[in-house]
N, C-alpha and C positions, 0 to 999 in steps of 0.2 A: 757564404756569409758576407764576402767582400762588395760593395757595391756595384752594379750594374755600368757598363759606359755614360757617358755623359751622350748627349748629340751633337754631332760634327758639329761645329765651327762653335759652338757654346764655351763664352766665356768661363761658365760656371767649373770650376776645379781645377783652373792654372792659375799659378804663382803670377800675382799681380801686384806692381808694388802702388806703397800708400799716396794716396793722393792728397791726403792731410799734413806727409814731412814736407812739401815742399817751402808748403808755406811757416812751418813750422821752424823752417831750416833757414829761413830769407826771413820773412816779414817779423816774423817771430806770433806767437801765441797771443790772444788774452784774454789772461789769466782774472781774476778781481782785482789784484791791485794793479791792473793796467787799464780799468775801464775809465772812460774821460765822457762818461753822461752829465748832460746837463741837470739833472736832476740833483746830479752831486756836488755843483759849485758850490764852494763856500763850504763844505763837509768840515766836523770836527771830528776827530782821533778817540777811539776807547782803547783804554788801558785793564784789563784787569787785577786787582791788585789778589794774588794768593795768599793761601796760607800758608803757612811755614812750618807746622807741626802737623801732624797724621791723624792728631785724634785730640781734641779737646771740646771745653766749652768756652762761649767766646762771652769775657764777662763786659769788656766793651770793646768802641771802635770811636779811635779819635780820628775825625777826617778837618780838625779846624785850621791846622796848618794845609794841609793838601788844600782846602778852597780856596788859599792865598795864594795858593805857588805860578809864577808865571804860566802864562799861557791857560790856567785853568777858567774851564766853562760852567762844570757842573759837576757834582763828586754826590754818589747815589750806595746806598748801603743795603743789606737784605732788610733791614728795620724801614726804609723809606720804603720797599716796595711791598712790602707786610701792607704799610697802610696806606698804599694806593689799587690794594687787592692782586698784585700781582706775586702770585706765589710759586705752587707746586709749577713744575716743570712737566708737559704732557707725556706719562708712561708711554713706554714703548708697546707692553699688553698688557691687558687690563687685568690678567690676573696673578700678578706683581702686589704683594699688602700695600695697602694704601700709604700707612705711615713711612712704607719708605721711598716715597719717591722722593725722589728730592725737588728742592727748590733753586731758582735761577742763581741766585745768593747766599751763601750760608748765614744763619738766622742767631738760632740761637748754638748749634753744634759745624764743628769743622770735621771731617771723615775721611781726610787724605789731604796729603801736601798735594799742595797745586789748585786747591778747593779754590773759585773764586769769592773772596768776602766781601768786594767794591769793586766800584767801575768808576773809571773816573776819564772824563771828557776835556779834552785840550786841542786848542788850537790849531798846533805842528802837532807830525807823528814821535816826535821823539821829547815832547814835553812828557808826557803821563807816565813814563817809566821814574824820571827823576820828581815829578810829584808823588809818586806811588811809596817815595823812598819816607815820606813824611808822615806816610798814615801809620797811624799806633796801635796794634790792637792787642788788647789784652786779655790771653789766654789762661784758661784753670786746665793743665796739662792732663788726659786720661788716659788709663794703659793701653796699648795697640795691638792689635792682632794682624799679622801679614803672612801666617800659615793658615791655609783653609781646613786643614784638620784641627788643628789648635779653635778655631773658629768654630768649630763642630762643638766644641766642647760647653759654649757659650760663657766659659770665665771671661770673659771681657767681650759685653754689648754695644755695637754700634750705634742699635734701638731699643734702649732697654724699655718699653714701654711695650714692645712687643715679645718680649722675652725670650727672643730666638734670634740668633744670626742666618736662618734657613729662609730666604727668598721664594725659593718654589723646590719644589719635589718631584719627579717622576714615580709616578705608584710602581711599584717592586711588580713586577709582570716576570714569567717563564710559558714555557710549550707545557705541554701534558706528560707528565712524567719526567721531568727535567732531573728532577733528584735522585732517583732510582738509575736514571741512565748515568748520572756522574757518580755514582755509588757504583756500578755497574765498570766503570772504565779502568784498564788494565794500568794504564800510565796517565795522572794528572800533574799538569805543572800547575806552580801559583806564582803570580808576583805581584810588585806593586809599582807599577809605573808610573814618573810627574812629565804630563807633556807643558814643555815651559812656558809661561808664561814672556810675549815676543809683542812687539810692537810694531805697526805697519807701517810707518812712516813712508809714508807717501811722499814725493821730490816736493811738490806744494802745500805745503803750511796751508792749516784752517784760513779761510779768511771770509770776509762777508762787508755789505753795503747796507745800507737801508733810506730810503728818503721818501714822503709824502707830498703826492703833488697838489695841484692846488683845489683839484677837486675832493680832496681828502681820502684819495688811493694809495696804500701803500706798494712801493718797491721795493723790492728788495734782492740784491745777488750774491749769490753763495756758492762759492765752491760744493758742490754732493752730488748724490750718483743718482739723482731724480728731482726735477723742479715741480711737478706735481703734487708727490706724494711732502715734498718741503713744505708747500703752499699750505697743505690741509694739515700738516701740527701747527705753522702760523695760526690757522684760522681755530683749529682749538683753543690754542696756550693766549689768546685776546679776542674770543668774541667775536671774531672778524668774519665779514661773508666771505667766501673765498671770494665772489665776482669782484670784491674790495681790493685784492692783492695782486700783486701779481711777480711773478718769482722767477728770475733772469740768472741760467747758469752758465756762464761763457766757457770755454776753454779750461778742463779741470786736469793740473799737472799731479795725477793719479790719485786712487782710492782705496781699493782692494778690501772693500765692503767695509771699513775706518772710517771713512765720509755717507755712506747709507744711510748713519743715523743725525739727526740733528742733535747741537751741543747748546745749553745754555746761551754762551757767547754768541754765537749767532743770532742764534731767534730774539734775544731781548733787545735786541740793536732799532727794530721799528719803534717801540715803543721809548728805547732812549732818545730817538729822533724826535718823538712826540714831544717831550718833555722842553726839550731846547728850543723844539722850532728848527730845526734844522739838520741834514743828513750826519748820519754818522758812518765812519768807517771805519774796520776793525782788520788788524792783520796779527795772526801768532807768530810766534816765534819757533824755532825746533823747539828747546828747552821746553816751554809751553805745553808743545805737543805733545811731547816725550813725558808730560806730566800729567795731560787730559785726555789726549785722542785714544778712543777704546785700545784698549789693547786686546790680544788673541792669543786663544786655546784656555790655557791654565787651565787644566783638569789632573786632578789626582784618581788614575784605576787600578782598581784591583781584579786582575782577571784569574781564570781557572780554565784551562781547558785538557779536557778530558779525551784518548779515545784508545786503540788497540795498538800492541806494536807493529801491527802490520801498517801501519800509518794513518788509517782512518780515525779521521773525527769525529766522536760525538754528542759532544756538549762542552756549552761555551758560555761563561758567566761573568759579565763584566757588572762591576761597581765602580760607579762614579761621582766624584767629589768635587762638582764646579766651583770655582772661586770667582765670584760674581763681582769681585771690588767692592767697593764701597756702598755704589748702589746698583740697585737691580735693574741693567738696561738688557738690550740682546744676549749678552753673554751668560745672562741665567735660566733664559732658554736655549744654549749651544745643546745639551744633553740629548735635548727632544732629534737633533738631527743624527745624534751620535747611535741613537737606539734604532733607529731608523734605519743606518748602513750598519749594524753590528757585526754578521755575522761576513760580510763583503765577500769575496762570489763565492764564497765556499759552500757544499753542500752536508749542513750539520743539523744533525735531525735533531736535536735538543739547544735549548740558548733562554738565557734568564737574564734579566736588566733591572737595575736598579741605579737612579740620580739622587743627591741635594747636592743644591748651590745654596751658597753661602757668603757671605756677605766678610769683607777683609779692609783694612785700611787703608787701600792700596788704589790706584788707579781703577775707573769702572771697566770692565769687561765690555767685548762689541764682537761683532762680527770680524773675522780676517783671514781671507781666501782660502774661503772653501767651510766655513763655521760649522762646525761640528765634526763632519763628515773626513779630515785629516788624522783627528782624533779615532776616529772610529777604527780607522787603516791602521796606524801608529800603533794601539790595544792588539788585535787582531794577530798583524804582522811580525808584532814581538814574539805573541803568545806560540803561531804556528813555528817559528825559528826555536825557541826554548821545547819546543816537543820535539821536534825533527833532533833535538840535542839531546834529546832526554832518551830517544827511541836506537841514536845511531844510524839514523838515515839523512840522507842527505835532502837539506831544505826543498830543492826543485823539486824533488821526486815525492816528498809529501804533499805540496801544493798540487801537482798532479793528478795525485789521486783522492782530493778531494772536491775538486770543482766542479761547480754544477755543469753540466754536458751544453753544447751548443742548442739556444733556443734564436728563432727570429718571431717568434710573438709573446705576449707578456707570460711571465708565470710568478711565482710568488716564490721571496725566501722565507728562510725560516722567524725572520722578524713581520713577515706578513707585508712587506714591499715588495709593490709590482714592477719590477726588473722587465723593461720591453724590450730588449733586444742582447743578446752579447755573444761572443765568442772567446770565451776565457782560456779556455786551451791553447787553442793556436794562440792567440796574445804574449802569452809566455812561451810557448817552443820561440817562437819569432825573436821576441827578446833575447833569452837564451844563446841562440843558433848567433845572431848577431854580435854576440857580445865572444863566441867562444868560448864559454863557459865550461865545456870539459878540461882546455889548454888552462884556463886560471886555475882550476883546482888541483892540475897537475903542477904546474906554477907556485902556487901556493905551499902547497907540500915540497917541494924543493929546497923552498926557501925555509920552511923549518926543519927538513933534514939536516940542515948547516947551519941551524942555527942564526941565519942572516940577520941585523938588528932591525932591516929596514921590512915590518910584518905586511904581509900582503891579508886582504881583504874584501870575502866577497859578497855583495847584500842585495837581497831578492825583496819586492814587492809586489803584489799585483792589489788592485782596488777597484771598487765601482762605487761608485756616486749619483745620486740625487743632485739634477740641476731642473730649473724652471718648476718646481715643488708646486702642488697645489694649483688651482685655477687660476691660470693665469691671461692675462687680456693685454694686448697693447694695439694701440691706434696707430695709423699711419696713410696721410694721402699722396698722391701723386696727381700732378698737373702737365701737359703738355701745352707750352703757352707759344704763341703767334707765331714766336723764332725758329718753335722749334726745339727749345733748348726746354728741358724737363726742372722742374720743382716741386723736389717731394719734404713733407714733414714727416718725423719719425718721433711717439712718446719716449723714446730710448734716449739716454742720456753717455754718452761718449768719454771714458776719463784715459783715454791712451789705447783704447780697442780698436780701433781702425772702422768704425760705424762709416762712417762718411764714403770711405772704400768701399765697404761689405755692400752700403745699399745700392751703390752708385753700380755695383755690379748686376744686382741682382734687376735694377729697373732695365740694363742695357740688354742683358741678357732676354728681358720680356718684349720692350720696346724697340730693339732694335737701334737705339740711339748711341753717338758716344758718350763713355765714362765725362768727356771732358766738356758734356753740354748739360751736364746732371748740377743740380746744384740740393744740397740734404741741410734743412735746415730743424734744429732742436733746441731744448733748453731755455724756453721761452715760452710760459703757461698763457700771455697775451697771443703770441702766435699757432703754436700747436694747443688742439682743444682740449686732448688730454694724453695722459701718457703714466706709466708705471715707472718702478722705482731699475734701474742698471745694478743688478749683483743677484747673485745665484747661476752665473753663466747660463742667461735666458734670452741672451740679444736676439741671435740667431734664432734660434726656433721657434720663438714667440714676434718677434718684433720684426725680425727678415721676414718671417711669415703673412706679416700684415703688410708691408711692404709690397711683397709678392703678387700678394691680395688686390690693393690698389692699383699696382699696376698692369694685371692682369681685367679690371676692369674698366680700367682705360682703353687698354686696346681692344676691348667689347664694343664701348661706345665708337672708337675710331672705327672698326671693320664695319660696323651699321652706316657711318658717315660714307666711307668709302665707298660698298656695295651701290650708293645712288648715285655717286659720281660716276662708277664703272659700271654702272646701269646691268647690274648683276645684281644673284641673290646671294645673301648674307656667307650660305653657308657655302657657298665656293669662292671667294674673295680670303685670299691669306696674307699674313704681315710676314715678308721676308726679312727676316732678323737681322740676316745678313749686309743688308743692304738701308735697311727699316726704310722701305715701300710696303705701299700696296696694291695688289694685282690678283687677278683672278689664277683663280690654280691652273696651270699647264699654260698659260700667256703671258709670261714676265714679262714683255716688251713694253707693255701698257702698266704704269704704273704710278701712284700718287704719293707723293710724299707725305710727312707729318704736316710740314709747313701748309703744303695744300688740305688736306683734311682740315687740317685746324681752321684757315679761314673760310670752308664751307659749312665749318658745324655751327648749328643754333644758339650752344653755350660752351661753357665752359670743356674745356678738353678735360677733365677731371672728376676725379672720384675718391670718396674719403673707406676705409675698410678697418672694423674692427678684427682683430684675430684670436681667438677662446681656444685654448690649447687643451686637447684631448686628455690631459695627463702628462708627469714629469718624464723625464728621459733621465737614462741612466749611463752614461759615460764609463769607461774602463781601462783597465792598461796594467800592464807590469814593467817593472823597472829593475835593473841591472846593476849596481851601483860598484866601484872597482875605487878601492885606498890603499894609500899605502900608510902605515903606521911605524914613525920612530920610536923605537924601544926606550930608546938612552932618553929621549924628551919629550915622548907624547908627541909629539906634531903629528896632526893627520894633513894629508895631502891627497885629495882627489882626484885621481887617476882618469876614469872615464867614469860616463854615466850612458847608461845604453837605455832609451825608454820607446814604449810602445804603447802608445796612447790611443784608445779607440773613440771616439766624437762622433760617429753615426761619419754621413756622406760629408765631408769636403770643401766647403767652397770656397776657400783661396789660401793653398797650403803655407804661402809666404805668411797669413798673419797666425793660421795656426802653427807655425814655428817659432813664431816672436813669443804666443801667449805659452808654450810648453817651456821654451829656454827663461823666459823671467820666471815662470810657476817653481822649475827645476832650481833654481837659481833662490826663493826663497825658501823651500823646503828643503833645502841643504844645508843653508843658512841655521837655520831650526835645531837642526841635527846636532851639529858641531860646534856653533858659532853663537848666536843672536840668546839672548835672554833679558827681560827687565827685573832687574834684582833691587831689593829694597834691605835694608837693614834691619835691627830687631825693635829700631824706635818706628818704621815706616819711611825714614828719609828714604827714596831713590836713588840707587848710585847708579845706574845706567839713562845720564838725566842729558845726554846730545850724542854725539854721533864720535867723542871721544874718547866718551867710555861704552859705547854701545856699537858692539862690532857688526856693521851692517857689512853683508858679503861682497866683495866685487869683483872684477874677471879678474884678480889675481889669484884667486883660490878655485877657480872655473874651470875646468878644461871644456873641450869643444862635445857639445850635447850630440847621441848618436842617436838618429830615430829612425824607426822603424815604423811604415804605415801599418794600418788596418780598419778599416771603415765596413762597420755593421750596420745596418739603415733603421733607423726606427721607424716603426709604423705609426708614427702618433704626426706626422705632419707631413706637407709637403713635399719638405727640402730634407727631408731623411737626415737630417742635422740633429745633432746632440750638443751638451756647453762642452768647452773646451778651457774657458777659462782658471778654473781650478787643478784641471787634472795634473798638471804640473807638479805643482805644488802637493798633492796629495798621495803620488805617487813617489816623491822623492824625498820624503821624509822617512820614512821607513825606512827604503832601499840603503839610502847612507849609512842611517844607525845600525842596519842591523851589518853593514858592509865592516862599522867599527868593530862591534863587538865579537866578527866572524874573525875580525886579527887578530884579536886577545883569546879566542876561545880554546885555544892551545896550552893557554898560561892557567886556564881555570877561571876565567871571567867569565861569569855567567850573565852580568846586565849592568850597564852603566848608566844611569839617567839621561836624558836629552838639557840643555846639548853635553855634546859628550867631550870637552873640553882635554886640551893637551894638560893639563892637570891632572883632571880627572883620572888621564888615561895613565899620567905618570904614578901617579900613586895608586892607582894598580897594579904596575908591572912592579911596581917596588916591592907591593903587600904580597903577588906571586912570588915573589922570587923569594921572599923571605920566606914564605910556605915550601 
């Protein structure tokens, strides 16, 4: 099941470091607010002005002093853009109720603090905050809801017009006989799990540009994880032809599928250019952020899983309770991915699914590494932990013996996803064996023979995931030009992945040229023709694949050139990699360079390749997670984390260690740590990076990995995402790593994150028992 060797002297599967820090490390990055276009001389500043309450209706909006305030240009309200027709905001999917989508401005209702109600245009960047302080707006306060089952209930309507806080629904679906087999099973656990609601914050703050040239084209540059797919809401949300726009993402200091979606604040920034005659530019704030940028998970499940005490599973019923915010963007479709991974590798002959999302006061929901598909693990992983508890066997040993068996071509689970490739078994002995896993639970039990205060803990995950979902297409050409030196486009958009590395490899490795003649140019819908959206962990397999493509049909065209120069036929003339000449087979002595190919071909050394992806790939891994827990204070301390992440073949294990230790690094965070919490009026009190405990290597120890590479058969590059797995694999393992150190005390489940609180007054309410 492990992949096959590589070919001698092939770049492809050694550790190669980035060729994007250096400049990142010297020149430095840029970012949007470091772009110096001319287009942008003379730009004014947007501010926008929030709401301050969760839920009202707005009975007006004084902006008379705000138009006087130094520096001000222009001060625009939802009532101005009511009647210059700009309204609703373009849904994310169309089958979202109409009534609630929202608008760029709030109109006549506010739905969450942080709602923008004005914009207001100044000179300097630091006028429109202190005119912001000017605008009056007068509120008829309504009751709030910021619990999604409370929200369930519909005593207090966001849209009462629609008479439901329910955004969308998954139809209630099970297997045949799903009832009978959980009526059937020896031992059923139940519980109810809240996976938190967490915020991406990404190191760069929203930001965006906009300015119209003289030909009446708009520009625009935005920070997000695709300028194409940006281009085409532009050209929705105003009428615009896309050939009218054109959409410039430089240098994005990270995303984590938070920036995927377009926000209000951005996209209205052309049209407030319009208005003035002149550029505007727009930069958030954390705070800001912390108030608007999607936030991820917030699901409430209720699971059941049923099966024998000899450890076997038989049925597995999760309900879920998505909490969509305020309005219905991505996040009130997470469910659909959730149903999708349910049953993750286990092999359970019964499984029943049931979603609503629901609509809350609270910041809107979005996509956040790994959207749906964490949640999925997280349900699961709990569920099979609390049976292993309920049966008296040990967690390993029932994940064991429920996994589907080794397959290398597709087969189907029990939710009816076609799973192409895995090896679940060995995954976890690997992890296991690495981590020494009999010594910790020998260990373990030591330490509560004596009573120790300092509880040891140890927490198993395994997962498999959905990356590059559905038909996926991404553009990419390559150029070999006069020098010598190579110039490829890629539709992929880069926000800290190392794209620039990954292609620069994959042309050198075709081409025979070096990394350091490569030049990868993106994010620029004037320059690259077209391109898809960066998130789902689809670069590699989708967009390396067309890379591949391209440059594999370059060196088509070049060996044709060649063969006439070496007065040879086509199919005995080969491109030594090694060297990148070319020469007839078994004659290396005679040889032509790029440089000479290129000035005897007719055109261009190039070729453009679209690349149509057979089908998703599905990723895997288990994880080992090892705490220690203070009795006397809760404090958890994370010991090691041993992960064994499968991502199909390889191609540059340096950056797939970067993407597992950050992925690892926020689903820990999750665990223990990170949550946005709002109050019972809707204020947030997790509103910057003071009250909202983001993870750092002080709570880290050193990630322990273990390889394993199963190759998919759905492409080329036998590549799967990697992106996510981190993350999704180490959510679980931690939590359940907490709850395996209390499980002695009679804790049977403590919500995520699982706070030195939380854990304290646990051990308190044990001990009292």
């Amino acid at each position: 099941m492990t992949t096959p060797d590589r070919p001698a002297g092939s770049i492809l599967g050694h550790p190669v470091k980035r060729i994007e820090d250096p400049r990142f490390l010297s020149t430095g990055a840029t970012y949007v607010d470091d772009v110096k276009d001319p287009l942008l001389n003379g730009a004014v500043f947007a501010h926008y002005v929030r709401s301050t309450v969760a839920h009202a209706t707005i009975a007006s909006i004084d902006v008379t002093d705000a138009r006087t305030a130094p520096g001000v240009v222009a001060v625009f309200t939802g009532q101005d853009l009511v009647e210059a027709g700009v309204t609703k905001f373009p849904a994310d999917f169309p089958m979202f109720p109409k009534e609630m989508i929202r608008t760029f401005l709030a109109t006549d209702t506010v739905r969450y603090v942080g709602e923008p109600v004005a914009v207001i245009l100044t000179e300097e960047r630091g006028q429109g905050p202190d005119a912001g302080e000017s605008v009056v707006v007068d509120y008829d306060v309504l009751p709030v809801v910021v619990d999604p089952l409370e929200a369930l209930t519909n005593s207090v309507l966001l849209f009462p017009a629609v008479g439901s806080n329910v955004s969308l629904t998954v139809a209630q679906s099970s297997t045949d006989g799903f009832d009978e087999a959980l009526a059937g099973c020896e031992v059923v656990v139940r519980a109810r799990i809240a996976n938190s609601k967490i915020a991406g914050a990404p190191l760069e703050p929203r930001s965006a540009a906009a300015a119209w040239d003289a030909s009446g084209r708009l520009h625009h540059w935005v920070s997000c994880q695709g300028s194409h797919p940006y281009r085409g809401v532009l050209a929705r949300a105003f009428k615009i032809d896309e050939a009218n726009i054109r959409v410039i993402t430089p240098d994005v200091g990270g995303g984590f599928g938070v920036k995927a979606m377009p926000y209000p604040e951005d996209v209205l920034l052309g049209w407030l250019s319009k208005q003035v005659s002149r550029p505007v530019r727009w930069f958030s704030n954390r705070t800001d952020d912390m108030q608007n940028l999607a936030t991820g998970r917030a699901q409430v499940q209720d699971i059941e899983l049923g099966g024998d005490r000899t450890g076997k599973l038989r049925a597995y019923r999760l309900k879920v309770v998505q909490d969509s915010g305020a309005y219905p963007r991505y996040g009130a479709y997470l469910p659909n991915m959730t149903k999708m991974m349910q049953p993750g590798v286990y092999d359970i002959g019964h499984i029943a699914f049931e979603s609503v999302s629901v609509l809350t006061n609270t910041t809107p929901v979005g996509p956040f590494r790994g959207a749906g598909r964490p949640e999925a693990s997280a349900a699961i992983e709990r569920a099979v932990d609390m049976f292993a508890a309920e049966i008296g066997m040990d967690p390993a040993e029932v994940r064991r013996r429920n996994m589907l068996a080794d397959f290398s071509q597709p087969i189907r689970s029990a939710a009816g996803t076609p799973y192409d490739s895995g090896a679940y078994g060995e995954m976890l002995n690997r992890a296991l064996h690495a981590a020494g896993y009999d010594t910790l639970r020998a260990e373990q039990q030591a330490r509560r023979d004596r009573n120790d205060a300092k509880l040891l803990g140890i927490g198993l995950s395994t997962y498999v995931e959905v990356t590059a979902g559905g038909a996926q297409t991404e553009f990419a050409s390559v150029e070999v030009l006069p020098s010598g030196k190579v110039r490829a486009l890629t539709g992929s958009t880069p926000y800290g992945t190392g794209h620039d590395t990954s292609w620069a490899m994959l042309i050198a490795d075709k081409l025979g040229v070096s990394m350091d003649d490569i030049e990868v140019l993106h994010g620029d819908t004037d320059v690259v023709a077209r391109g898809g959206l960066t998130g789902g962990s689809r670069s590699l397999q989708v967009a390396g694949s067309a890379i591949v493509g391209a440059a594999a049909s370059v060196a088509d065209k070049a060996r044709d050139v060649a063969a006439n120069m070496l007065e040879a036929a086509v199919e005995d003339v080969v491109l030594d990699n090694s060297r990148g000449v070319f020469h007839v087979a078994g004659a290396p002595s005679i040889a032509k360079t790029w440089v000479e190919v290129v000035a005897a071909a007719e055109e261009p050394m190039a070729a453009e390749f679209d690349f149509t992806s057979k089908g998703a790939t599905f990723p895997s891994g288990a994880h080992v997670s090892v705490v220690e827990v203070d009795a006397e204070t809760g404090k958890v301390t994370l010991l090691r984390h041993i992960a064994c992440d499968d991502a199909g073949r390889i191609l540059n294990p340096m950056l797939v260690a970067g993407q597992v230790h950050g992925g690892i690094a926020q689903g820990a965070a999750q665990a223990f740590l990170e949550e946005m919490v709002y109050d019972a009026d809707g204020n947030p009190l997790t509103s910057n990076f003071s009250d909202y405990p983001v993870i750092s290597a002080t709570e880290l120890p050193m990630i322990e990995r273990v390889i394993l590479e199963t190759v998919t058969p759905l492409n080329e590059l036998g590549a799967k995402g990697i992106g996510e797995s981190g993350t999704i694999g180490a959510t679980p393992a931690v939590h359940n790593a907490i709850i395996d150190a209390l499980a002695h005390l009679g804790v049977r489940h403590l919500d995520m994150p699982v706070t030195s609180e939380k854990i304290w007054r646990a051990t308190v309410a044990a001990g009292a028992a």
